[in-house]
C-alpha positions, -999 to +999 in steps of 0.1 A: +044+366+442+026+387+422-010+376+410-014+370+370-054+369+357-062+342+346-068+341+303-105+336+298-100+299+286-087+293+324-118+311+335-143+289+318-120+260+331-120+271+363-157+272+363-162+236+357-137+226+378-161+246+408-194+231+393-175+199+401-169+202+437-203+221+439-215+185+422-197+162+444-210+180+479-245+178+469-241+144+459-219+137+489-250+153+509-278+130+490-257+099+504-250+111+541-268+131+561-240+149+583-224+161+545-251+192+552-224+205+580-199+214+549-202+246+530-198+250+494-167+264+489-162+301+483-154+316+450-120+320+444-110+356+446-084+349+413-113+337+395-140+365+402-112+393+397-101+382+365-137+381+354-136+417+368-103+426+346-115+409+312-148+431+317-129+461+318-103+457+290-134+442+271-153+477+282-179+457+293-180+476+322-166+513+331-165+518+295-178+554+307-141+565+323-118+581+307-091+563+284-081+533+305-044+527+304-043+501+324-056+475+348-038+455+369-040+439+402-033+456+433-020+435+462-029+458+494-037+487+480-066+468+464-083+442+444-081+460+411-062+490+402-075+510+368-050+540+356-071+566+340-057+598+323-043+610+353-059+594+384-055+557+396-089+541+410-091+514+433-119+485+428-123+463+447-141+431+440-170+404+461-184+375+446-213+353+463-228+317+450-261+310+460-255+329+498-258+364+480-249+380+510-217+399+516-194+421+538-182+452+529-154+461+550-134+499+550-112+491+520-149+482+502-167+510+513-137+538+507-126+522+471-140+542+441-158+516+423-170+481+445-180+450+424-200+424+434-205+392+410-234+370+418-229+334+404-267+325+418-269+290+411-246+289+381-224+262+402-252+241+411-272+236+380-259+223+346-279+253+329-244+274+334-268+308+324-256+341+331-238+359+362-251+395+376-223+422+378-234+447+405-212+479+404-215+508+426-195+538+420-182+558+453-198+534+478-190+557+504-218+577+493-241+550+503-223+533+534-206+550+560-191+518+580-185+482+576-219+463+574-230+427+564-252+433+536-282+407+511-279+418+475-318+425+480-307+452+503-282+461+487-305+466+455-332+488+476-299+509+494-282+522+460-317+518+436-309+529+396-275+541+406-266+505+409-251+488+374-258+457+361-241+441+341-253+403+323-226+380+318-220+347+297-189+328+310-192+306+281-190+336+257-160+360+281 
C-alpha cells in the first residue's frame, strides 16, 4: 500500500498524540523505578516525512532547485522523491527526539539531499517550540560509508554547508 502524507492538521495531531506517550513514560518512570528500562518511542517515519514534503511544496526548504514538479514518496527507491525539470532526486529523511544521534546507512549517504529533523525536547516539555531541519546536499561528499553519527558531529563534519531550517509545528 502506498504511503499518503499526512495533511498538516494530522501532523499537529500526530504531535500531541506523541507528547502523550512521551507524557505517560515519564510519568510511568516517576512512579516505578524499572519504567527507566523503556525507551521513548521513535518518531514515526510518516510523520517526520510529511513534515519533509509540506516544507518542500511550502518552499520552505530546496526552494533553490529548479521548478519542482513534484514530490512524492518513494517506497525503496527512497524516502522522498522530488521531480525537477528533468532529473528526479532522492531524499531521504532521519528524525531524532532528545537522542540526536543517528545512522546514516548507504541509501543516506548516496541520496542527493539527506534530512535530518531534530524534535529536541519538543515531546517532553509542554513549551512545543521549534524543530531544527538539518539538510545536507550530496552527503557523499562528506561521508564515504555507513557511520553512526551526534548532530554535534555532524555540525563540525559539513560546517556552513549544512542548512538549517526553524520550524513551528503549530504554524506548518
Amino acid at each position: 500500500m502506498a504511503k499518503i502524507c499526512l495533511t498538516k492538521e494530522e501532523i499537529k495531531e500526530l504531535a500531541k498524540l506523541i507528547t502523550e506517550v512521551f507524557e505517560y513514560l515519564k510519568l510511568l518512570r516517576q512512579k516505578n523505578r524499572l519504567a527507566e528500562k523503556i525507551q521513548f518511542p521513535k518518531i514515526p517515519a510518516i510523520f517526520s516525512e510529511s513534515i519533509i514534503m509540506h516544507l518542500i511544496n511550502d518552499s520552505k526548504i530546496l526552494s533553490e532547485l529548479r521548478i519542482i514538479s513534484q514530490a512524492k514518496f518513494g517506497g525503496k527507491k527512497g524516502d522522498i522523491l522530488i521531480s525537477t525539470s528533468g532529473d528526479e532526486l532522492r531524499l531521504e529523511v532521519k528524525a531524532t527526539a532528545k537522542s540526536a544521534f543517528e545512522y546514516f546507512g548507504e541509501k543516506d549517504i548516496s541520496a542527493n539531499y539527506l534530512v535530518w529533523i531534530h524534535f529536541g525536547d519538543y515531546f517532553t516539555t509542554r513549551s512545543g517550540g521549534l524543530i531544527d531541519v538539518y539538510l545536507i546536499n550530496e552527503p557523499s561528499r562528506y561521508f564515504d560509508k555507513p557511520v553512526k553519527i551526534t548532530l554535534n558531529k555532524l555540525k563540525e563534519k559539513v560546517g556552513n554547508k549544512l542548512q538549517i531550517t526553524k520550524v513551528d509545528l503549530k504554524k506548518l
